[in-house]
C-alpha positions, 0 to 999 in steps of 0.5 A, spaced: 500 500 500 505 504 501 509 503 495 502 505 491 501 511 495 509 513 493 507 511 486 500 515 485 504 521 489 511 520 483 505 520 478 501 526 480 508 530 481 510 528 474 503 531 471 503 538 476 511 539 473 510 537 465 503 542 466 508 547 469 513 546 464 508 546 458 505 553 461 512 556 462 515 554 455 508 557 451 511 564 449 507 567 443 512 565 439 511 558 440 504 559 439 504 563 433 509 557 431 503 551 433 498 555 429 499 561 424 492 563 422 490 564 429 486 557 430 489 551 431 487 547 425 486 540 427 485 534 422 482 528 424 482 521 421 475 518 421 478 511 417 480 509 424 474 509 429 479 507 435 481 514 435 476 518 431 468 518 431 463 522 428 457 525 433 450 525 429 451 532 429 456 532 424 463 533 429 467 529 431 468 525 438 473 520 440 480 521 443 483 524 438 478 530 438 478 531 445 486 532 445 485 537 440 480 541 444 485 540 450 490 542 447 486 549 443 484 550 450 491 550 452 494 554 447 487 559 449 485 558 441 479 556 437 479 549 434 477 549 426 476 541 424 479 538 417 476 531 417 477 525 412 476 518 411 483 516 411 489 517 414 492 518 407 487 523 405 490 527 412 497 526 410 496 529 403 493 535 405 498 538 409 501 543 405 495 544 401 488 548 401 485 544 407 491 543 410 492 543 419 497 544 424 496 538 428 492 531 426 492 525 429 496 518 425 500 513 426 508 514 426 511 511 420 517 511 417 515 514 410 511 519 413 516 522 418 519 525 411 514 531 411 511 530 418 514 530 425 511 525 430 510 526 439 511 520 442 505 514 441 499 516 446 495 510 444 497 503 442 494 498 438 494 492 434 494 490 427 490 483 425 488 479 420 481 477 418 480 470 415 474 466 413 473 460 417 474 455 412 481 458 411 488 454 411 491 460 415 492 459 422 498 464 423 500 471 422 506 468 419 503 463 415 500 469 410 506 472 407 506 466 401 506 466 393 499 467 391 495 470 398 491 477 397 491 481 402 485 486 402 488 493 405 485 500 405 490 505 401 495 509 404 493 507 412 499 504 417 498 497 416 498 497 408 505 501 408 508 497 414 506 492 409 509 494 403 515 494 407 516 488 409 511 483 405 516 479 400 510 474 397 503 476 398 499 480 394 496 487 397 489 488 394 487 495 395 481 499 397 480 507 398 479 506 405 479 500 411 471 499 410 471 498 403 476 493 404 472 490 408 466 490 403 472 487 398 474 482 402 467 480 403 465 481 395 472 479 391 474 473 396 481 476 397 485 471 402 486 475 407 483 482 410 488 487 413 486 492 418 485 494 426 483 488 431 478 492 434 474 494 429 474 486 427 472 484 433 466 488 433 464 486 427 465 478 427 461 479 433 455 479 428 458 476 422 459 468 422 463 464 418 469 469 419 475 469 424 482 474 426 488 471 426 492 469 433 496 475 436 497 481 431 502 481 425 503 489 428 504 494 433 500 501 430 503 506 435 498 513 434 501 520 435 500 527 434 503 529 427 505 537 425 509 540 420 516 537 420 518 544 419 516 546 426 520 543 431 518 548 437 511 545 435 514 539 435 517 539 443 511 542 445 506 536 442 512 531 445 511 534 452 503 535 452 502 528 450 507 525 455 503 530 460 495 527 457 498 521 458 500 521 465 494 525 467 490 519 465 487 525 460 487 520 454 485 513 458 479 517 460 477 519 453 477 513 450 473 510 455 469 515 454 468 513 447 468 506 449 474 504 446 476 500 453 481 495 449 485 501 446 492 501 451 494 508 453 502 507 450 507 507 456 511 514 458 516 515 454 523 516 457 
């Protein structure tokens, strides 16, 4: 009991300093910096329902939504939302007419190349989705001549996968729930997509199966423009401070995504 006590004290202590530091450390400059035109421009991703869901008032909700109100009301800005249905349509619109300061994608290789990441506030796993009369068993048993893997376009898993399949086929859709309609439709192998999302619909859905364990790890983060490297310190100590607050565990269990994991404190 006492070493829990110690470690609810070092915990609230962590998040009171990272608070004060984030306070202390926002100048105008740095504000200016974070979101030039004034309002903080936030795009958010709605092809990943873990992190993004829409009210039936048109806006968004979802854990990825209410730190960009979090972090508008940090900065004493208005939030303007750019909402897409694909985590690629995020990426390509910075720079252009909808572009944002802050959006919310899973940290990739091939995207740090116009994008600096915070480190990861959620943690979630890619699975495969199999029919049950499939041979398949395991993760490893899919990367095979003649396999088809149903995969939405551009999303985290399809360029993990572009990077380390050497014998399966990726077969595309627009967006992860189109590659789900493929999957059913055109009888690829396999589907690529976020376990959640396919527990949930296996649920209701007879005759169809995830793969043991996950072929890989989806770290989630709060992405700005790779040119605004004070945006970046700043977003690397507002997530660590979101996280050890409990701010993003009670906002994903607010949208009722109680199996997402909060990522650990990153040193």
């Amino acid at each position: 009991m006492v070493c829990l006590i110690g470690l609810a004290i070092l915990t609230l202590s962590l998040t009171i300093c990272r608070s004060v530091a984030l306070a202390q450390d926002l100048t105008p400059e740095l504000r200016t910096e974070i979101a030039p035109t004034g309002t903080l421009r936030a795009g958010i991703n709605y092809g990943n329902p873990v992190l993004a869901q829409k009210r039936a008032d048109g806006t968004p909700a979802g854990v990825s939504a209410d730190l960009a109100r979090e972090l508008g009301r940090r900065l004493g800005l208005a939030v303007a939302f750019e909402t897409f249905d694909t985590a690629g349509a995020v990426v390509a619109a910075l720079g252009g007419p909808r572009t944002w300061d802050v959006a919310f994608l899973a940290i990739d290789p091939e995207r740090a190349q116009t994008i600096a990441f915070s480190p990861p506030y959620v943690i979630i796993e890619g699975a495969y989705l199999v029919r049950a009369e499939s041979p398949l068993t395991a993760n490893d048993e899919v990367d095979r001549p003649g396999i088809q893997i149903a995969v939405g376009r551009n999303t985290a898993y399809d360029l993990y996968l572009g990077r380390h399949l050497k014998a399966a086929e990726r077969v595309y859709a627009p967006t992860s729930a189109d590659a789900l309609t493929l999957f059913l439709k055109d009888q690829p192998d396999v589907l690529a997509s976020v376990r959640q999302p396919l527990e949930s619909y296996i649920r209701t859905h007879p005759g169809l199966r995830i793969l043991p364990g996950r072929f890989m790890v989806i770290e989630q983060a709060v992405a700005t423009p790779r040119d605004r490297a004070g945006a970046a310190g700043y977003m690397r100590a507002f997530i660590e401070a979101m996280k050890a607050s409990g701010f993003v565990a009670d906002a994903l269990s607010a949208s009722g995504q109680h199996d997402a994991v909060v990522a650990p404190a990153t040193p």
